[in-house]
C-alpha positions in Angstrom: 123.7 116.2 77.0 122.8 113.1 75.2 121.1 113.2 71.6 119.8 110.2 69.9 117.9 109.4 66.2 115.8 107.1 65.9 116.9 103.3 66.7 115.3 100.8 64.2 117.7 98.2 66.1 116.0 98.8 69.7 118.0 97.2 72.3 116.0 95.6 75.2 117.8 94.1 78.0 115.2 92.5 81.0 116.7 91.2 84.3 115.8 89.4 87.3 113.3 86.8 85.1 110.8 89.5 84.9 107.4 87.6 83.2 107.4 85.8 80.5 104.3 88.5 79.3 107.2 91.1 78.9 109.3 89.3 76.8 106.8 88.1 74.8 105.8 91.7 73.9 109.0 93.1 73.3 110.0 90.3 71.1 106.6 91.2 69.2 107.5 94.8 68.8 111.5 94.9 68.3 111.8 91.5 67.0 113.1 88.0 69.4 116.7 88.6 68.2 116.8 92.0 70.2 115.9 91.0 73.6 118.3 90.0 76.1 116.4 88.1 79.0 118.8 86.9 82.2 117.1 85.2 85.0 118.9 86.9 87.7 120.1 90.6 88.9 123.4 91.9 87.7 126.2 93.7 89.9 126.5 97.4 89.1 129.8 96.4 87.1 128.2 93.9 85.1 125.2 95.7 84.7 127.8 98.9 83.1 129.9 96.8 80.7 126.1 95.4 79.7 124.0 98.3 79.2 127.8 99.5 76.8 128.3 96.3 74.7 124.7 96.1 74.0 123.5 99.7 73.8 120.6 99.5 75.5 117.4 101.5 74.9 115.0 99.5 77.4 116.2 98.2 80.1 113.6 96.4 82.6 114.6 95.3 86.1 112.9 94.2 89.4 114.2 94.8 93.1 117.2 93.5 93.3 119.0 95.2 90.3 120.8 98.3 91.5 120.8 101.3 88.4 123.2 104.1 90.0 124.0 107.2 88.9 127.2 105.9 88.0 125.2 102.9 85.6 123.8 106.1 84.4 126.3 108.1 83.2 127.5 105.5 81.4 124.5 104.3 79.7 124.6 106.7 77.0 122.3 104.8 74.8 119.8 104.3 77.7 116.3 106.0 77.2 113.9 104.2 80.0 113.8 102.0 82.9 110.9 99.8 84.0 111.0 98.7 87.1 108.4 95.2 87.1 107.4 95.8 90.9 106.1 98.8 92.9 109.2 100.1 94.5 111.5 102.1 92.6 114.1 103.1 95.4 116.8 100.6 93.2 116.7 103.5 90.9 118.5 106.6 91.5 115.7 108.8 90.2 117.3 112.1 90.4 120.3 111.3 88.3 117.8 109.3 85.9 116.1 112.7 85.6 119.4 114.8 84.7 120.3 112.2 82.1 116.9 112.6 80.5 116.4 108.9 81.0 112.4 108.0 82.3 111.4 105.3 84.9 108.0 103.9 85.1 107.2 101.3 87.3 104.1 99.2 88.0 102.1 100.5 91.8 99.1 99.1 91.5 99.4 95.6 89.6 100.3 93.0 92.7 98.4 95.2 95.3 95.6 92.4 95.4 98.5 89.7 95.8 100.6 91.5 98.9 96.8 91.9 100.8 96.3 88.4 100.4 99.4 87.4 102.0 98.7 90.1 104.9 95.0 88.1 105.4 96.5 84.6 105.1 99.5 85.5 107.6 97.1 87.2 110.1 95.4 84.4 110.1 98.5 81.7 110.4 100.0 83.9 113.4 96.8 84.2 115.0 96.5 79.9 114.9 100.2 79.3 115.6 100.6 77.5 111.8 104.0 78.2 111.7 105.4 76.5 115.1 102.8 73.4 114.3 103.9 73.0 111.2 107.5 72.8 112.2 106.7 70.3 114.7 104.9 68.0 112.4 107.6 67.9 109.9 109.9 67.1 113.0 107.2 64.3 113.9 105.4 65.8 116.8 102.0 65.8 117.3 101.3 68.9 118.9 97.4 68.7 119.1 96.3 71.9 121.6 94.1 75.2 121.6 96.9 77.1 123.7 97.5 80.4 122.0 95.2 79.4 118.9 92.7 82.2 117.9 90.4 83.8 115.2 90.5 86.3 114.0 87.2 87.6 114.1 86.9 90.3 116.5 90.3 90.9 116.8 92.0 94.6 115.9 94.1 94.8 112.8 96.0 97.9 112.1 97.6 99.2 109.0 100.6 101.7 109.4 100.3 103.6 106.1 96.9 103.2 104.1 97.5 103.4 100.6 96.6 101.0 97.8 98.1 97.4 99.7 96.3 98.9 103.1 93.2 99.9 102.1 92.8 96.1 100.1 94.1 94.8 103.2 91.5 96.0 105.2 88.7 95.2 103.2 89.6 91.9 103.0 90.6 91.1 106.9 87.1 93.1 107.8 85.1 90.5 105.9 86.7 88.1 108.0 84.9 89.9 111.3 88.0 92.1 112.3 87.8 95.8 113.3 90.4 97.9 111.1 92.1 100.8 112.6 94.7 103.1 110.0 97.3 105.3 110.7 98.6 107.7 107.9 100.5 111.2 108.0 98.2 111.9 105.0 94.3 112.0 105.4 93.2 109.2 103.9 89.3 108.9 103.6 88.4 106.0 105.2 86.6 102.4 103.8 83.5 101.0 105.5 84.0 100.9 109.2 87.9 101.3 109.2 89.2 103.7 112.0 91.4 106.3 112.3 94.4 107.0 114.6 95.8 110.2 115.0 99.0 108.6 115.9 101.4 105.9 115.0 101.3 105.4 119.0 97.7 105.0 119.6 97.6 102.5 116.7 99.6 100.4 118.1 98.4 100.3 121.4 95.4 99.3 119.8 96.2 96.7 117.7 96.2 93.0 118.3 98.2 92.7 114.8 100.4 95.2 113.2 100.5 95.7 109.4 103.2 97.5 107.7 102.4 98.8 104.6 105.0 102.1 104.0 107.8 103.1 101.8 111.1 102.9 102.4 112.1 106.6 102.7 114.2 108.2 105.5 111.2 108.5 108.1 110.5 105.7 108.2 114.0 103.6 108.4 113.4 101.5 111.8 110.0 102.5 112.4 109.4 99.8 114.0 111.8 100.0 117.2 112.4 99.4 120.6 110.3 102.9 121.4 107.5 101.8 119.5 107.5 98.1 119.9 107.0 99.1 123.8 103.6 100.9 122.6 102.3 97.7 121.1 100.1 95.6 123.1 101.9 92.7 125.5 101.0 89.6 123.1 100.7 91.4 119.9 101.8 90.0 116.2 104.0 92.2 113.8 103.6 91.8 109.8 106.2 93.3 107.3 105.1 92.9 104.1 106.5 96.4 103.3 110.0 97.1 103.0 113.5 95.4 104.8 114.1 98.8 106.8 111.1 99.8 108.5 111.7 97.4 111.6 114.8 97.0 113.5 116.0 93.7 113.9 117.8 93.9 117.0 114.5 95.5 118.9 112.1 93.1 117.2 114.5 90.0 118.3 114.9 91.3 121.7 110.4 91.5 121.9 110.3 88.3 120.2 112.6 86.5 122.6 111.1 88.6 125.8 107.6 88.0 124.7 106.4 91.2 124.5 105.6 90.6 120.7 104.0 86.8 120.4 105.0 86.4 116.7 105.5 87.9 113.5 105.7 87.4 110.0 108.6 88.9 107.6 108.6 89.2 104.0 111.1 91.5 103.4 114.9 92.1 105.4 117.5 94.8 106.1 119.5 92.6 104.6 118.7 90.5 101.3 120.3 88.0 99.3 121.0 88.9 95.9 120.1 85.1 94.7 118.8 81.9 95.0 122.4 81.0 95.3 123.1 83.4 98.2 122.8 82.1 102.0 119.9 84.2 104.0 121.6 84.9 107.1 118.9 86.5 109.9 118.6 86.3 113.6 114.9 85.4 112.9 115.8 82.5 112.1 116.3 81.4 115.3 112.3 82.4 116.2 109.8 79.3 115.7 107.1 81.7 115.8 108.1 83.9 113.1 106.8 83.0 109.0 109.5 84.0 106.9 109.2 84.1 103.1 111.9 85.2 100.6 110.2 88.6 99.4 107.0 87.1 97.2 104.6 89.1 98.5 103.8 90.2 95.0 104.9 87.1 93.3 101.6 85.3 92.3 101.5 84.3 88.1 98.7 86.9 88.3 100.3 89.8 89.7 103.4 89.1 87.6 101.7 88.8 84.5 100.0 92.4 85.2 103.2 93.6 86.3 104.6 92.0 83.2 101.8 93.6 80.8 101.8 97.3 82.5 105.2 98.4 82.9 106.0 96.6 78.9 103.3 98.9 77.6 104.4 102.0 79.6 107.9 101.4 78.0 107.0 100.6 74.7 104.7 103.7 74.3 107.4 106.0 75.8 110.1 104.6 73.1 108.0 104.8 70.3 105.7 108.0 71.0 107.5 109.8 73.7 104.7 109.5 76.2 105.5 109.7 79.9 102.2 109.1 81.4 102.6 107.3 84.4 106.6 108.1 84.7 107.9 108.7 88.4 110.4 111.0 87.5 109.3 113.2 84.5 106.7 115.4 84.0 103.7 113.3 83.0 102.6 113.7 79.3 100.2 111.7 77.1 100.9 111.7 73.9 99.3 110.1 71.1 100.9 108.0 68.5 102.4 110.4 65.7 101.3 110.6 62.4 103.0 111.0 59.2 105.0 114.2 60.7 108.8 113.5 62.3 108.6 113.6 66.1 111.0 115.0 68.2 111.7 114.9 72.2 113.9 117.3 73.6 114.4 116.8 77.7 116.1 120.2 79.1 116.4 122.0 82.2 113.6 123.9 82.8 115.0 127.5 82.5 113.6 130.7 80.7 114.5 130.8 76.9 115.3 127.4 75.9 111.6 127.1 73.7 112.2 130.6 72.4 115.2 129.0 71.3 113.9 125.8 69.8 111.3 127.3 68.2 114.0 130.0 66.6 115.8 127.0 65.4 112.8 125.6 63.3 111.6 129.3 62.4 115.0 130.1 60.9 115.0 126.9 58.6 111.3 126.8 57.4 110.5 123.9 60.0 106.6 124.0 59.9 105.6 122.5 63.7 102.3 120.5 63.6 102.1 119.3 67.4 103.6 120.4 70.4 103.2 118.7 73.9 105.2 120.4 76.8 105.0 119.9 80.7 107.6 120.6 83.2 108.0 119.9 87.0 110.5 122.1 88.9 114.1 121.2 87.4 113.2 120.0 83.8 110.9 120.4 81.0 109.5 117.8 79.1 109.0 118.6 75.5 107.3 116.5 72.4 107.4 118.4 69.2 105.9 116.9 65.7 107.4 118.7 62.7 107.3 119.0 58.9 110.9 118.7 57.0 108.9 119.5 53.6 110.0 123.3 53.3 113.4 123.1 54.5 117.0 121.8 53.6 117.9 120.7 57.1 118.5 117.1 57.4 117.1 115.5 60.9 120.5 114.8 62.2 121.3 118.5 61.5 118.1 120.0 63.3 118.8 117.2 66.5 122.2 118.7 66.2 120.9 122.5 66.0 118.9 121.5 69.1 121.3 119.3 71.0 123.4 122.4 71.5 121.2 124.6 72.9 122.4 125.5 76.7 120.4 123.6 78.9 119.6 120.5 76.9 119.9 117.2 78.5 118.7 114.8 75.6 117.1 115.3 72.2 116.1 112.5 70.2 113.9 111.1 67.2 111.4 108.9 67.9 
């Protein structure tokens, strides 16, 4: 159990040169001197002795920046995590959960941005831009319609249709192409989008091959020798997605065989953790494959959306206690407090423990004027605005009082 009061001296620390919008806003709401901004991720060891020296409230991250349990446990000081992009598998969300620490993240703000990229690379593998450009730059003058197509006409499928997918779609069916889906969910479908009742018939289907799934254990290598054999002889392959949806190996072996005519990767098994850091890949070797250094979301638009929505989400959650829009609490809105002292006490969600709280203030002539609970299997999520006038308690006695109640996993002022 963790128990807090109320930080005047809010600690932010923001990694991996998350945008400019963020820092700006934190600086405006706990002051320039207590933002710590570094450009680049930090190792789980340096992100430990970091999170300690600095006593970190807020701590905002991107991909790269690994938070597990054991950065947890030792971030005793920690309250939330933002993670400025849509995934939030960097985050071990169930020990985040037990240590009453809340993660929000931003899954809609660069959706607009990675369906751009799927349009623009559709259209590049379909023409062959990434072999003539190579040439040119090499000083050949490659001038030929061999293997050069639109794109209008042609099948586009989208292996998961969520947010990305759907945008995707849209966009790529202005552009004259039929749109077939496949998703384990019912999805309803936009405009004249199609169907498939399997991952298989989609791909036999599809002249191009979206990806646009998480990264969760059905679907590491998705994308495989099996499957790839379902796709059509000639096809192109986009992974826009995440690094372990396609096997390497297989996709190698179709690229150099010719089953698969070209693809265009975004994301890899495999990352570098910097600029600094070599990218080592065996499609490197493949002229016909576009490979970008996972930016499928990096536009100064998405960025600065991603920079404004997950700041906000933070921000509100330190000062008011609100987790609407968290990924692992239970979701509560909760509007700014008045003149009353607010309390949030995180505990597991077991009979008794608000008999108990509410014992604690009815003993000591604790008047409660709000109260805002929600729970979602293993812990409950509890807001409580109070008034100290009739009773002799201090606040550090009643967070005290409450902090040892069996169950709790955090209590804190806000």
């Amino acid at each position: 159990m963790s128990q807090n009061s109320p930080n005047t001296n809010v600690q932010v620390l923001l990694l991996e040169g998350v945008s400019e919008e963020a820092v700006r806003l934190f600086s405006k709401e706990y002051g320039k001197e207590n933002i710590e901004y570094i450009s680049h991720a930090l190792s789980e060891d340096e992100l430990i002795i970091k999170l300690k020296e600095k006593k970190v409230s807020i701590l905002g991250i991107r991909s790269k920046t690994k938070v597990t349990k054991k950065v947890l446990e030792s971030a005793t000081d920690l309250v939330v995590v933002g993670c400025f992009c849509i995934g939030t598998n960097q985050v071990d969300l169930l020990s985040a959960k037990e240590r009453g620490v809340t993660v929000f993240n931003a899954p809609f703000s660069n959706t607009r941005s990675v369906a751009e990229f799927v349009v623009g690379a559709t259209i590049s593998l379909l023409r062959g831009l990434g072999e003539k450009n190579l040439k040119m730059h090499q000083g050949e003058w490659c001038k030929s319609a061999k293997n050069s197509y639109e794109v209008r006409g042609k099948n586009l499928g989208l292996v998961g249709y969520g947010n990305i997918g759907i945008q995707a779609g849209i966009l790529a069916s202005n552009l004259g192409m039929n749109i077939y889906y496949y998703d384990p969910v019912d999805k309803l479908r936009i405009g004249n989008a199609i169907s498939c009742k399997t991952l298989e018939e989609l791909l036999s289907v599809s002249d191009v091959v979206s990806l646009h799934v998480p990264d969760i254990p059905q679907t590491r290598n998705l994308i495989n020798a099996e499957t790839i054999a379902h796709m059509k002889d000639g096809a192109f392959l986009i992974n826009y997605a995440r690094g372990a949806i396609v096997d390497i190996d297989a996709l190698d072996e179709a690229l150099t065989s010719g089953k698969i005519c070209g693809a265009a990767l975004d994301v890899f098994p495999q990352e570098p953790a910097s600029n600094a850091e070599p990218f080592v890949s065996k499609m490197i070797q493949h002229d016909n494959v576009l490979l970008t250094p996972h930016i499928g979301g990096s536009t100064t638009e998405a960025q600065t959306d991603i920079g404004i929505s997950v700041s906000k989400k933070l921000i509100t959650m330190e000062r008011t206690g609100s987790t609407d829009g968290a990924v692992n609490m239970p979701e509560v809105s909760i509007p700014k407090k008045t003149n009353s002292v607010r309390i949030n006490h995180i505990h597991e969600n077991v009979p008794g423990v608000m008999r108990k709280i509410n014992k604690i203030f009815a003993d000591n002539n604790v008047n409660i004027t709000g109260q805002f609970l929600q729970t979602n299997g293993s812990i409950g999520y509890c807001v409580l605005d109070i008034d100290l006038e009739k009773t002799s308690l201090s606040i550090s006695e009643i967070l005290k009082d409450l902090g040892a109640i069996e169950g709790t996993v955090r209590v804190r002022e806000v």
